[in-house]
Structures are given as C-alpha cells and as structure tokens.
PQR file of N, CA, C, O and H, with PARSE charges and radii, in Angstrom:
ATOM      1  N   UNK A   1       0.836  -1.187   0.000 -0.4000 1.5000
ATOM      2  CA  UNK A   1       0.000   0.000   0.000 -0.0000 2.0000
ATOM      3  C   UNK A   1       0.882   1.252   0.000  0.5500 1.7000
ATOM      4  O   UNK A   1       2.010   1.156   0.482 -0.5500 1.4000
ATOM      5  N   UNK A   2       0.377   2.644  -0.599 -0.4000 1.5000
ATOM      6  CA  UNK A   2       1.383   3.525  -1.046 -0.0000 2.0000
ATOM      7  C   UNK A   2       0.934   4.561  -0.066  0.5500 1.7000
ATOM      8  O   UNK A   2      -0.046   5.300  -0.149 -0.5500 1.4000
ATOM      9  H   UNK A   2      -0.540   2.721  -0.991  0.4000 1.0000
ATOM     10  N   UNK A   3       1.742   4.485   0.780 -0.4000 1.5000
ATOM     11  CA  UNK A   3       1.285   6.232   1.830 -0.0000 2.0000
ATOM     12  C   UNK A   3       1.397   7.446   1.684  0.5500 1.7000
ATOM     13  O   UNK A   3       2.343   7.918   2.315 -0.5500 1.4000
ATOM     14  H   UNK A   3       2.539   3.884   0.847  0.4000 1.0000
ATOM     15  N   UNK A   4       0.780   8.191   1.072 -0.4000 1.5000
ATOM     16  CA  UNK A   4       0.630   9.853   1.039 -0.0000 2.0000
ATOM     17  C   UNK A   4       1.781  10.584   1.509  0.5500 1.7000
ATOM     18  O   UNK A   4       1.945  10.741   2.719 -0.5500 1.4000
ATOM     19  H   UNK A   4       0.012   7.808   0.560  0.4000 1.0000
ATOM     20  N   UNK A   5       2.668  11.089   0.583 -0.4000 1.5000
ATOM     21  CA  UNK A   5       3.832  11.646   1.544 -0.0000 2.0000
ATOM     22  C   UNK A   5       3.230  13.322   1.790  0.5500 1.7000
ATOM     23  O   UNK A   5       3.643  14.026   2.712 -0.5500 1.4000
ATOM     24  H   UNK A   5       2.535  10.961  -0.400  0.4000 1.0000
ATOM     25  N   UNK A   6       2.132  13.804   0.720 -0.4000 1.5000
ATOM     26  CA  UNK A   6       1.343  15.564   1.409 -0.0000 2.0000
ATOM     27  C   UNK A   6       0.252  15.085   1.387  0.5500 1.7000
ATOM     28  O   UNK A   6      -0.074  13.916   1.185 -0.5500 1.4000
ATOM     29  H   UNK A   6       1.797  13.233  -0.029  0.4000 1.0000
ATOM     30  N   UNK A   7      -0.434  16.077   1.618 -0.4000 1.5000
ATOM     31  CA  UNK A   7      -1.902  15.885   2.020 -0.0000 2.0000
ATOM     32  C   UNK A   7      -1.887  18.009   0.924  0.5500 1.7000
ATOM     33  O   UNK A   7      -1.134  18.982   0.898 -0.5500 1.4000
ATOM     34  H   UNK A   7      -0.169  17.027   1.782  0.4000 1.0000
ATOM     35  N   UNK A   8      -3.129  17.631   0.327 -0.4000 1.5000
ATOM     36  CA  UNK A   8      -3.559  19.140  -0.643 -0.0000 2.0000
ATOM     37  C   UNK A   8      -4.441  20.053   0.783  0.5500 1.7000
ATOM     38  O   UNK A   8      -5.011  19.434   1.681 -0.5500 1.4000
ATOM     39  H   UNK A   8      -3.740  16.840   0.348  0.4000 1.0000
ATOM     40  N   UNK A   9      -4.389  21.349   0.729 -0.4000 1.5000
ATOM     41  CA  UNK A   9      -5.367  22.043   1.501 -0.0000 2.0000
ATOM     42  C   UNK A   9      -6.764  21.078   1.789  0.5500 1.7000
ATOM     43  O   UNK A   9      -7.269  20.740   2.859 -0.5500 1.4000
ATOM     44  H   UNK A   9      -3.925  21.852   0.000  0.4000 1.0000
ATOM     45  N   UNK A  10      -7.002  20.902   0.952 -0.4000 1.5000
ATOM     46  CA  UNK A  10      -8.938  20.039   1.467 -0.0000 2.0000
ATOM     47  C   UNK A  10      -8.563  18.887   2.206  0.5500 1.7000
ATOM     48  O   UNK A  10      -9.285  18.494   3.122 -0.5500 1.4000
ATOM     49  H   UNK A  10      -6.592  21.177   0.082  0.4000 1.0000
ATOM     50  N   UNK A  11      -7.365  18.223   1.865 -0.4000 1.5000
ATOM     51  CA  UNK A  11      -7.167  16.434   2.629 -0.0000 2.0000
ATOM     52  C   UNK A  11      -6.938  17.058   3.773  0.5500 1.7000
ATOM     53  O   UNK A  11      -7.338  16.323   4.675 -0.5500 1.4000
ATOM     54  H   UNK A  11      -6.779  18.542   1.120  0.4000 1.0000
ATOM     55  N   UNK A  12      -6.445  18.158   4.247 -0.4000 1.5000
ATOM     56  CA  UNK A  12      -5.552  18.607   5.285 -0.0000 2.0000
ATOM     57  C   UNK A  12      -6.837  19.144   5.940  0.5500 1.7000
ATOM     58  O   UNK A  12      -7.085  18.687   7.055 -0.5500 1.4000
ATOM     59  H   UNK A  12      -6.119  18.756   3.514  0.4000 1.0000
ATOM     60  N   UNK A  13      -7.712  20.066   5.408 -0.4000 1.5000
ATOM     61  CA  UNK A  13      -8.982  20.425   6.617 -0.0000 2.0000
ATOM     62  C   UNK A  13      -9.517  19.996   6.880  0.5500 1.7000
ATOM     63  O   UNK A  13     -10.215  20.402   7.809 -0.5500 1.4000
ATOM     64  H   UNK A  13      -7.511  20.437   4.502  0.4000 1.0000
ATOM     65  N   UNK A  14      -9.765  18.392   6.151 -0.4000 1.5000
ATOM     66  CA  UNK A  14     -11.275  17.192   6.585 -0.0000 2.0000
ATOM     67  C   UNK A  14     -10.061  16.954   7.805  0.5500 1.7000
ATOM     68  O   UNK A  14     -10.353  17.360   8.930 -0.5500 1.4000
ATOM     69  H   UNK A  14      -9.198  18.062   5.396  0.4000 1.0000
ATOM     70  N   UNK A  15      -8.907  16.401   7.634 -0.4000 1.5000
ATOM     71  CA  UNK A  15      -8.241  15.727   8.366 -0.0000 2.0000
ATOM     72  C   UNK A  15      -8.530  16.435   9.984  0.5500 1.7000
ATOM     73  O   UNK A  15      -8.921  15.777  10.948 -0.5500 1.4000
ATOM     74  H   UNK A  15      -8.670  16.071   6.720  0.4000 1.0000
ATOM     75  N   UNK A  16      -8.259  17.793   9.998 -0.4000 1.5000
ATOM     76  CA  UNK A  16      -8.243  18.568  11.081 -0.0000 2.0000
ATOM     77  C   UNK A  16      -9.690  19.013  11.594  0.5500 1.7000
ATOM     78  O   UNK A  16      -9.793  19.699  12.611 -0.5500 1.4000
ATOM     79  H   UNK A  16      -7.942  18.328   9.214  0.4000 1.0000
ATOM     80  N   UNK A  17     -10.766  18.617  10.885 -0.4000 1.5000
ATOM     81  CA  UNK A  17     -11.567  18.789  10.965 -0.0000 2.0000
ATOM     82  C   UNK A  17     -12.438  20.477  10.950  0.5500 1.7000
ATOM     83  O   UNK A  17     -13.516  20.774  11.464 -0.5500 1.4000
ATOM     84  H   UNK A  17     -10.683  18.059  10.059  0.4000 1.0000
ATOM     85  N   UNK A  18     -11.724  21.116  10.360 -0.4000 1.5000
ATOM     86  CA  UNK A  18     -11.512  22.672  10.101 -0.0000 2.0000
ATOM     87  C   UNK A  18     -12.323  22.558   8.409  0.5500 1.7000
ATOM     88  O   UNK A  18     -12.670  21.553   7.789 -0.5500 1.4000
ATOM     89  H   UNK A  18     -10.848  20.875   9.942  0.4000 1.0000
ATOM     90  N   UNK A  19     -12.421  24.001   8.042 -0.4000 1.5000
ATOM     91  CA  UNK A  19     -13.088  24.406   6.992 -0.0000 2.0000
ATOM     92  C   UNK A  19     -11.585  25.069   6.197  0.5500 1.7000
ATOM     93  O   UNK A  19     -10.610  25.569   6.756 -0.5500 1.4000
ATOM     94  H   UNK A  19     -12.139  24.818   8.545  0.4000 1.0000
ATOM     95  N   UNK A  20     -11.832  24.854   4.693 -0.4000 1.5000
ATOM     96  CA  UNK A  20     -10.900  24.891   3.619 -0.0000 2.0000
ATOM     97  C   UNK A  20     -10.338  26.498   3.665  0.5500 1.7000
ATOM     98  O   UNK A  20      -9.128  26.680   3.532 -0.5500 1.4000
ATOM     99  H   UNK A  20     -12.624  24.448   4.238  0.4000 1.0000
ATOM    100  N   UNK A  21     -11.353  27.790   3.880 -0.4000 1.5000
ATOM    101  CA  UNK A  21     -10.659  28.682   4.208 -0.0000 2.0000
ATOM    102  C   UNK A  21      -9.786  28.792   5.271  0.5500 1.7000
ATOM    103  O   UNK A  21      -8.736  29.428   5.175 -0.5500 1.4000
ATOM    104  H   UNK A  21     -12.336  27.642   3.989  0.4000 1.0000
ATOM    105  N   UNK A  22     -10.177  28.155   6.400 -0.4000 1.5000
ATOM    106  CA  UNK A  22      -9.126  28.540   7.778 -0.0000 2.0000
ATOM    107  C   UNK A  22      -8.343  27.711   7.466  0.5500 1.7000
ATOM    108  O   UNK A  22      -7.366  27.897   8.192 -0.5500 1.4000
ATOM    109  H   UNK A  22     -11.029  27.639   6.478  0.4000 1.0000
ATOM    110  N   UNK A  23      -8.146  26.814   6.760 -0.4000 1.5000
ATOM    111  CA  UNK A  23      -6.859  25.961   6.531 -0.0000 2.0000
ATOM    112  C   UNK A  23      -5.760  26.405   5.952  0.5500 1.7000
ATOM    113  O   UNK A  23      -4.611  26.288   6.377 -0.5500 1.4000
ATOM    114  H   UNK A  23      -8.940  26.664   6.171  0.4000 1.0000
ATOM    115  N   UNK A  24      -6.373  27.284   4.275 -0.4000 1.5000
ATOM    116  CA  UNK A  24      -5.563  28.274   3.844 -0.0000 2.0000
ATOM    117  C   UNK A  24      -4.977  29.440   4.836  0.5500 1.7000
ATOM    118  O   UNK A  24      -3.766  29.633   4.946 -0.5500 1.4000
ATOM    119  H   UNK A  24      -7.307  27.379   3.930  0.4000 1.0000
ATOM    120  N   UNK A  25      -6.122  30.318   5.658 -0.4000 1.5000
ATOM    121  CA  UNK A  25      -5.588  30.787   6.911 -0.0000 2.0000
ATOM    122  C   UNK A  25      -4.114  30.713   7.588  0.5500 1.7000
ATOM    123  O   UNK A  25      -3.105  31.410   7.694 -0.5500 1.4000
ATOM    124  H   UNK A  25      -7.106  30.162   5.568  0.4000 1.0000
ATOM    125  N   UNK A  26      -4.673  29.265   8.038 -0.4000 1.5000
ATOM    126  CA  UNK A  26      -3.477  28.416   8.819 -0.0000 2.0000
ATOM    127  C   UNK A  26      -2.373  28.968   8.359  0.5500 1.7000
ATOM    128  O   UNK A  26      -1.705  29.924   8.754 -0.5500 1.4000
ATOM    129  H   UNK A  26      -5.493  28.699   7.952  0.4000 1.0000
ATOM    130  N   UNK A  27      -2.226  27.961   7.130 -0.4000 1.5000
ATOM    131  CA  UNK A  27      -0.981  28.314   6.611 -0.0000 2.0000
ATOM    132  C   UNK A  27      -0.350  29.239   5.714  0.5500 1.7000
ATOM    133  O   UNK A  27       0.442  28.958   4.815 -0.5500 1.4000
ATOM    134  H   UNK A  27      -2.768  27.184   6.809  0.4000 1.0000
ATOM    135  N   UNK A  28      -0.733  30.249   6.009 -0.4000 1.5000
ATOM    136  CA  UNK A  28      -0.858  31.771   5.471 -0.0000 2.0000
ATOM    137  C   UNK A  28       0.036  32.052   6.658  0.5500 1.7000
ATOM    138  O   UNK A  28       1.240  32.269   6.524 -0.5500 1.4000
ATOM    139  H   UNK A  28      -1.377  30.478   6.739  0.4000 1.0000
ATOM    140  N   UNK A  29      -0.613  32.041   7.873 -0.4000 1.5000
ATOM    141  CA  UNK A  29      -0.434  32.639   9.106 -0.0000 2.0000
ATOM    142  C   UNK A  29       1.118  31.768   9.643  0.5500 1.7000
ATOM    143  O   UNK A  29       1.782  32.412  10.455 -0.5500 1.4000
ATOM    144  H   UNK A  29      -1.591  31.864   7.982  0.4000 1.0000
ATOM    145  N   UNK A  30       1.697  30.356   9.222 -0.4000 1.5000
ATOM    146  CA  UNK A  30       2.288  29.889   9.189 -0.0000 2.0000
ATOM    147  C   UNK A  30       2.470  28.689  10.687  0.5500 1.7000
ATOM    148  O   UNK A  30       3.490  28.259  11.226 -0.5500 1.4000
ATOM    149  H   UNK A  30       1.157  29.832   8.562  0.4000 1.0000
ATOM    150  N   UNK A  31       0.877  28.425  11.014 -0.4000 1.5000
ATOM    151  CA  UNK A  31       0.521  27.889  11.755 -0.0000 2.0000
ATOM    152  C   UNK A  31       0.602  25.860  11.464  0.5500 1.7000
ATOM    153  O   UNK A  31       0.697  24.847  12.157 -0.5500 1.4000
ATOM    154  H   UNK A  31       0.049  28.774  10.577  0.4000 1.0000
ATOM    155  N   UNK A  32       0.498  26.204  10.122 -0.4000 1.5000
ATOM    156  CA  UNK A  32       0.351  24.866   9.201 -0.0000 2.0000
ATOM    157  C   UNK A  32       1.599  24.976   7.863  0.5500 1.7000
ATOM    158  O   UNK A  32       1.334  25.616   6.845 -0.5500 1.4000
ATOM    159  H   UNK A  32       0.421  27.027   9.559  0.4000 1.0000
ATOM    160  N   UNK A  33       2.550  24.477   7.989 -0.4000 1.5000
ATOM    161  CA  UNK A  33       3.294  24.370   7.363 -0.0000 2.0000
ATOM    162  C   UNK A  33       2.993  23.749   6.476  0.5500 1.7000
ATOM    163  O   UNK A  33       2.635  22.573   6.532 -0.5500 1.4000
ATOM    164  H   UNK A  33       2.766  23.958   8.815  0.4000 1.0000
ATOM    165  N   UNK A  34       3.122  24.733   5.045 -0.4000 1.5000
ATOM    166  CA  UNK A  34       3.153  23.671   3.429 -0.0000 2.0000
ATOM    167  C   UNK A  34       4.304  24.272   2.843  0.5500 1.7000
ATOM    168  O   UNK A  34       5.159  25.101   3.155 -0.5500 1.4000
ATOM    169  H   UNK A  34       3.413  25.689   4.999  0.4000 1.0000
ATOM    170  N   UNK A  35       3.975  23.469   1.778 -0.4000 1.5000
ATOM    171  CA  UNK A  35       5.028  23.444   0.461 -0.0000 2.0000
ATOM    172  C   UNK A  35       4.609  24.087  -0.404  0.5500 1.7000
ATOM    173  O   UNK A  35       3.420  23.801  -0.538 -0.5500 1.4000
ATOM    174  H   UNK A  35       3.280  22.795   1.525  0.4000 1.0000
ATOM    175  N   UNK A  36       4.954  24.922  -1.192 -0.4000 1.5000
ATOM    176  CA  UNK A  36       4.389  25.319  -2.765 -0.0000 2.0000
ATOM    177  C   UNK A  36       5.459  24.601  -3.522  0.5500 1.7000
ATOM    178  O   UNK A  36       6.686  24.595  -3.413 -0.5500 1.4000
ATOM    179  H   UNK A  36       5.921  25.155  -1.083  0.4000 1.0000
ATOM    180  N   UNK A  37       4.504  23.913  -4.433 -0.4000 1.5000
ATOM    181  CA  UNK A  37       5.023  23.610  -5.472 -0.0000 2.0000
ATOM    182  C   UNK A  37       3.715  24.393  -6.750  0.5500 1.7000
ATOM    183  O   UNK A  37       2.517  24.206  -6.963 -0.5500 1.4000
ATOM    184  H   UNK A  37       3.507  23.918  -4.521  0.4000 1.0000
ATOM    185  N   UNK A  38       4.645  25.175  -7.260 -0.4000 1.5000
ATOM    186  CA  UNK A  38       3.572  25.866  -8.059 -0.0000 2.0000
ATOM    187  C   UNK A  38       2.532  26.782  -8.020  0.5500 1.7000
ATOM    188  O   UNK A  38       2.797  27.932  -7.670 -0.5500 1.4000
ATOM    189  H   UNK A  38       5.618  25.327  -7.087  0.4000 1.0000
ATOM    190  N   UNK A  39       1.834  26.595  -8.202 -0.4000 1.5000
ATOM    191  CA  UNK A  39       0.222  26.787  -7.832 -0.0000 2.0000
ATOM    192  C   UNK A  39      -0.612  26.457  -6.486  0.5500 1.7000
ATOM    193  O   UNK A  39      -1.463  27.047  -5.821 -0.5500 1.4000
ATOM    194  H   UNK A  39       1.619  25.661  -8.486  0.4000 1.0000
ATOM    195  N   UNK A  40       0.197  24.968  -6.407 -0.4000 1.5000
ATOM    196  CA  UNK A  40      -0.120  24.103  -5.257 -0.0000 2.0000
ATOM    197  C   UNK A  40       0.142  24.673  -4.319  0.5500 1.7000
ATOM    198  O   UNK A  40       0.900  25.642  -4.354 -0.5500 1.4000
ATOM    199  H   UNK A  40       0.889  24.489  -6.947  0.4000 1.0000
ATOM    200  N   UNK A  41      -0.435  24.214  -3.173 -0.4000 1.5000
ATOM    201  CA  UNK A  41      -0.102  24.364  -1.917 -0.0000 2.0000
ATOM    202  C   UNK A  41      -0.507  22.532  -1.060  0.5500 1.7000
ATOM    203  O   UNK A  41      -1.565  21.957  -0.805 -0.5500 1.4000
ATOM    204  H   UNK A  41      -1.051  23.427  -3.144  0.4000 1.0000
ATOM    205  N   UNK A  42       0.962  22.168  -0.866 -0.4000 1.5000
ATOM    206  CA  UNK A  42       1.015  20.639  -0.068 -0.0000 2.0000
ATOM    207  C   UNK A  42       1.204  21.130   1.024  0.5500 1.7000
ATOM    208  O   UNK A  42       1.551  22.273   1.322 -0.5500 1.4000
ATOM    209  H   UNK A  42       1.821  22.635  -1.072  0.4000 1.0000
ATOM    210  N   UNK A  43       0.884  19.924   1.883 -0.4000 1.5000
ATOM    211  CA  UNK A  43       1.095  19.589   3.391 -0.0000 2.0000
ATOM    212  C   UNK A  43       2.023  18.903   3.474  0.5500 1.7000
ATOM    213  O   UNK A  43       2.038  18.148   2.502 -0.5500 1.4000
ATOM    214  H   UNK A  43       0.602  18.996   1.640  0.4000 1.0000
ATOM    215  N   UNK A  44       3.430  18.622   4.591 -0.4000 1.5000
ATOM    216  CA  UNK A  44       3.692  17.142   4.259 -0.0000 2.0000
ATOM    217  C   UNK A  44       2.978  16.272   5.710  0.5500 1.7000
ATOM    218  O   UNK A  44       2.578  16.662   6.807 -0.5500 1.4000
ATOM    219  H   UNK A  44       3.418  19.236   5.381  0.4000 1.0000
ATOM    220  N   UNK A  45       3.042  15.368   5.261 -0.4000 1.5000
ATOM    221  CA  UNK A  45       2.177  14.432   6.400 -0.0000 2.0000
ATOM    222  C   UNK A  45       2.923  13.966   7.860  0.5500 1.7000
ATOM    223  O   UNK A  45       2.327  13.365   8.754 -0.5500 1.4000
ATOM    224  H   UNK A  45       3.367  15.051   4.369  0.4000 1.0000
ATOM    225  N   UNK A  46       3.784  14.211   7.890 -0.4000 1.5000
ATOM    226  CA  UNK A  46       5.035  14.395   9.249 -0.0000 2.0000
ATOM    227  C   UNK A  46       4.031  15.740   9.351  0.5500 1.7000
ATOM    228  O   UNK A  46       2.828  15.581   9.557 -0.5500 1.4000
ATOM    229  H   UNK A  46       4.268  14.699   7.164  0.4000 1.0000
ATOM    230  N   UNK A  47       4.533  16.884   9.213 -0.4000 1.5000
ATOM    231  CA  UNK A  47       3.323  17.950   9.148 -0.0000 2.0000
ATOM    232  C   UNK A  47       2.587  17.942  10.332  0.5500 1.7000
ATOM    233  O   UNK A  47       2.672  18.264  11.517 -0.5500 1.4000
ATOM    234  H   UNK A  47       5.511  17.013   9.046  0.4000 1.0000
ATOM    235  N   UNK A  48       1.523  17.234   9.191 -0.4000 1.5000
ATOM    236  CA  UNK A  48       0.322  17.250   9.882 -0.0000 2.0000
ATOM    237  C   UNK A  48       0.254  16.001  11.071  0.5500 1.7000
ATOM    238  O   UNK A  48      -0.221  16.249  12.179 -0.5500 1.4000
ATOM    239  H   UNK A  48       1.454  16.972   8.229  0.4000 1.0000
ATOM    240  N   UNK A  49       0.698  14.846  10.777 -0.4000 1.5000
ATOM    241  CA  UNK A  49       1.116  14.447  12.088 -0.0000 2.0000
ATOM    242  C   UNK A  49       1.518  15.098  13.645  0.5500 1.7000
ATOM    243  O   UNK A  49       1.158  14.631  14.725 -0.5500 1.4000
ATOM    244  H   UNK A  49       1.084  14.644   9.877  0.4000 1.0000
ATOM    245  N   UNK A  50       2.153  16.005  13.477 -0.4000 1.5000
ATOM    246  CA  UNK A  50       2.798  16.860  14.591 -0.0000 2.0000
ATOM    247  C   UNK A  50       2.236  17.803  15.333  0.5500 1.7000
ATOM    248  O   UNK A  50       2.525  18.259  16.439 -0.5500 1.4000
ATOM    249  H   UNK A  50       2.445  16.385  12.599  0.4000 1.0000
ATOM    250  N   UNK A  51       0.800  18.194  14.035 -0.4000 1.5000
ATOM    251  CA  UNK A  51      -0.117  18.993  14.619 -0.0000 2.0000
ATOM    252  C   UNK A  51      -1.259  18.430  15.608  0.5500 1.7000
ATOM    253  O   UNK A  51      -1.888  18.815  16.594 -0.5500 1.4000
ATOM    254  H   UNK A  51       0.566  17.824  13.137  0.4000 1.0000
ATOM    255  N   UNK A  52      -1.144  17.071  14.613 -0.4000 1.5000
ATOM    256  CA  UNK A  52      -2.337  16.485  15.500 -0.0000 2.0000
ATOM    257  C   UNK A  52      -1.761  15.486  17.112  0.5500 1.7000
ATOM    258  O   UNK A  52      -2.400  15.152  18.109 -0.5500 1.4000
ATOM    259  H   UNK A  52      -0.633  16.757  13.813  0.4000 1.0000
ATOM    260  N   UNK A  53      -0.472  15.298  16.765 -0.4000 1.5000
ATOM    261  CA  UNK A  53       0.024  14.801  18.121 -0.0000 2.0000
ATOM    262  C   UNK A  53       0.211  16.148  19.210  0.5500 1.7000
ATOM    263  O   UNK A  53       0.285  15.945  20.422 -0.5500 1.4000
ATOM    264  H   UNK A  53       0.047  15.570  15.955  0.4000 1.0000
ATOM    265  N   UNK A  54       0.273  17.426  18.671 -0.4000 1.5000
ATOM    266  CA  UNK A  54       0.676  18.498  19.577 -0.0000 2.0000
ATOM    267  C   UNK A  54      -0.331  19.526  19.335  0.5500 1.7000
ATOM    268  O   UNK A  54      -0.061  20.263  18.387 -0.5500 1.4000
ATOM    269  H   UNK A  54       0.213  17.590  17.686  0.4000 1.0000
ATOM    270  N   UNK A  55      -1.380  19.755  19.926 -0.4000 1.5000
ATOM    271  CA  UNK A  55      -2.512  21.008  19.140 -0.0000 2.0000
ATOM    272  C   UNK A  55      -2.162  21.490  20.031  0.5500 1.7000
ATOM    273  O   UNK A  55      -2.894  20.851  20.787 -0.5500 1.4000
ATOM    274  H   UNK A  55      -1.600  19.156  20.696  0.4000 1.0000
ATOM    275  N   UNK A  56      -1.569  22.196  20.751 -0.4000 1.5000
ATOM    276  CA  UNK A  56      -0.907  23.697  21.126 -0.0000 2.0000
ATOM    277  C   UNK A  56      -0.380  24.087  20.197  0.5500 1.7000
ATOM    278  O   UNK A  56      -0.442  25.315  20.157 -0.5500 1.4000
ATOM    279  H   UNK A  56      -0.975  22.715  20.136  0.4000 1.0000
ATOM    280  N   UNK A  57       0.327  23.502  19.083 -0.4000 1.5000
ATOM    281  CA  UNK A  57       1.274  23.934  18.437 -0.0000 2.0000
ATOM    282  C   UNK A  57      -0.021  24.779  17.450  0.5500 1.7000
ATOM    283  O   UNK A  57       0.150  25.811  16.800 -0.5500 1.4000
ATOM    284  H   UNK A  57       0.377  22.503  19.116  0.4000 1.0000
ATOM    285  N   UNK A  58      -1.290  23.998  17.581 -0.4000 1.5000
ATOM    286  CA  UNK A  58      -2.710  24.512  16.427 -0.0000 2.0000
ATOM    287  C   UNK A  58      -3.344  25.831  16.383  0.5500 1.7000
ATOM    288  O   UNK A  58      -4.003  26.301  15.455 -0.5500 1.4000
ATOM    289  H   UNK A  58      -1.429  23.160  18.109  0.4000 1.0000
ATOM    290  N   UNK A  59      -3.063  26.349  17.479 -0.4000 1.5000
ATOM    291  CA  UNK A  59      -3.579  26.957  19.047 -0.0000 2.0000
ATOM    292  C   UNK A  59      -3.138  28.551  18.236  0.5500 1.7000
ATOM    293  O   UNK A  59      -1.942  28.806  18.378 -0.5500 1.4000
ATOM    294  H   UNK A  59      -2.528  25.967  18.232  0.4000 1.0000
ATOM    295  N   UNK A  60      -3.974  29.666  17.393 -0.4000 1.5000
ATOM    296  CA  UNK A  60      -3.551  30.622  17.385 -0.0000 2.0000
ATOM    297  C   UNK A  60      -3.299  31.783  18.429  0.5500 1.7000
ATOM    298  O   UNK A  60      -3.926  31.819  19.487 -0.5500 1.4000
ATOM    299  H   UNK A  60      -4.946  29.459  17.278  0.4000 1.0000
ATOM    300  N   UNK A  61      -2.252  32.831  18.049 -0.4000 1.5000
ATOM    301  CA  UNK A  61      -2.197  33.357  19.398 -0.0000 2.0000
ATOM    302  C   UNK A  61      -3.322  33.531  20.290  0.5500 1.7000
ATOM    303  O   UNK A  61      -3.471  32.967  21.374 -0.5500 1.4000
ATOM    304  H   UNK A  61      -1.742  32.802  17.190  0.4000 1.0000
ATOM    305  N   UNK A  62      -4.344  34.619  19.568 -0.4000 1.5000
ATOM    306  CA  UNK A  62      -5.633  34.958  20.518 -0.0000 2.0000
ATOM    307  C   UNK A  62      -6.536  34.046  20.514  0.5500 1.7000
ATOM    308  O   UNK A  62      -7.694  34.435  20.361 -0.5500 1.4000
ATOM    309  H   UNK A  62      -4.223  35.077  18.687  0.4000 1.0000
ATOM    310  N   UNK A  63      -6.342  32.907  20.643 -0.4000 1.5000
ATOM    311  CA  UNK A  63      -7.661  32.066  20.307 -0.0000 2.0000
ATOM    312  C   UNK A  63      -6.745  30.621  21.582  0.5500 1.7000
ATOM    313  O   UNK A  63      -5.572  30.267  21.706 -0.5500 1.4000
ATOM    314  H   UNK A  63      -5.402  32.590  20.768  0.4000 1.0000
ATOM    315  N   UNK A  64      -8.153  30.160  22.327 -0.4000 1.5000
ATOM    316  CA  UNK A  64      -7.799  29.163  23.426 -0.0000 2.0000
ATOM    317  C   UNK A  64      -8.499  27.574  23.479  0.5500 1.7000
ATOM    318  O   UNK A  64      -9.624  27.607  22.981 -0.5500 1.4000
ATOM    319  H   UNK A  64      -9.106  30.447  22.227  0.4000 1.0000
ATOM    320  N   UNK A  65      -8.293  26.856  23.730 -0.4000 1.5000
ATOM    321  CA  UNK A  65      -8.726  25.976  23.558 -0.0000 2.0000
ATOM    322  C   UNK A  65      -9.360  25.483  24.964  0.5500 1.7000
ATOM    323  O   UNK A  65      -9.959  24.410  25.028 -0.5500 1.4000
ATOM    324  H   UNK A  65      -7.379  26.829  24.135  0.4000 1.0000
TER
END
C-alpha cells in the first residue's frame, strides 16, 4: 500500500476537521506548514502528524482551547 507523503489544503482540513478557508488561513499565518510547489499548496504528512500529536502547536495566538 502507497502512503501519502502531502496531504492538498482540502485532505488537510477534513483531516483537522476545520473548513478549507481557515486551513488556507493556517498556513498563510504559518501555523500549518506547506510546500508550494507551483500553484499548489502541499502539506507534508510528518506535518500534519505533529499537529495532530501536539494542538498547542494549532492553538492561534488569541484564540484558546
């Protein structure tokens, strides 16, 4: 079986369970680290792994969980 080495903006907001603008957000804000390649905008999946093992790291400044 072949494992996903990014995840695209949409794989990445179902994943987080977030909406496709705040995802772009995210990683605008540099909360969510991607890649451009191009046009694109990737995730890599270490990434998003790290976010979801550590959501402080998710955690914008003014905003609390």
């Amino acid at each position: 079986m072949h494992t996903k080495l990014t995840f695209t903006i949409r794989e990445t907001a179902e994943a987080l369970g977030i909406g496709r603008n705040l995802c772009y957000q995210q990683v605008k804000a540099g909360t969510i680290p991607a890649i451009r390649t191009g046009k694109r905008l990737l995730v890599p999946r270490k990434a998003l792994e790290k976010l979801l093992e550590d959501p402080k790291s998710f955690t914008s400044p003014g905003e609390s969980m």
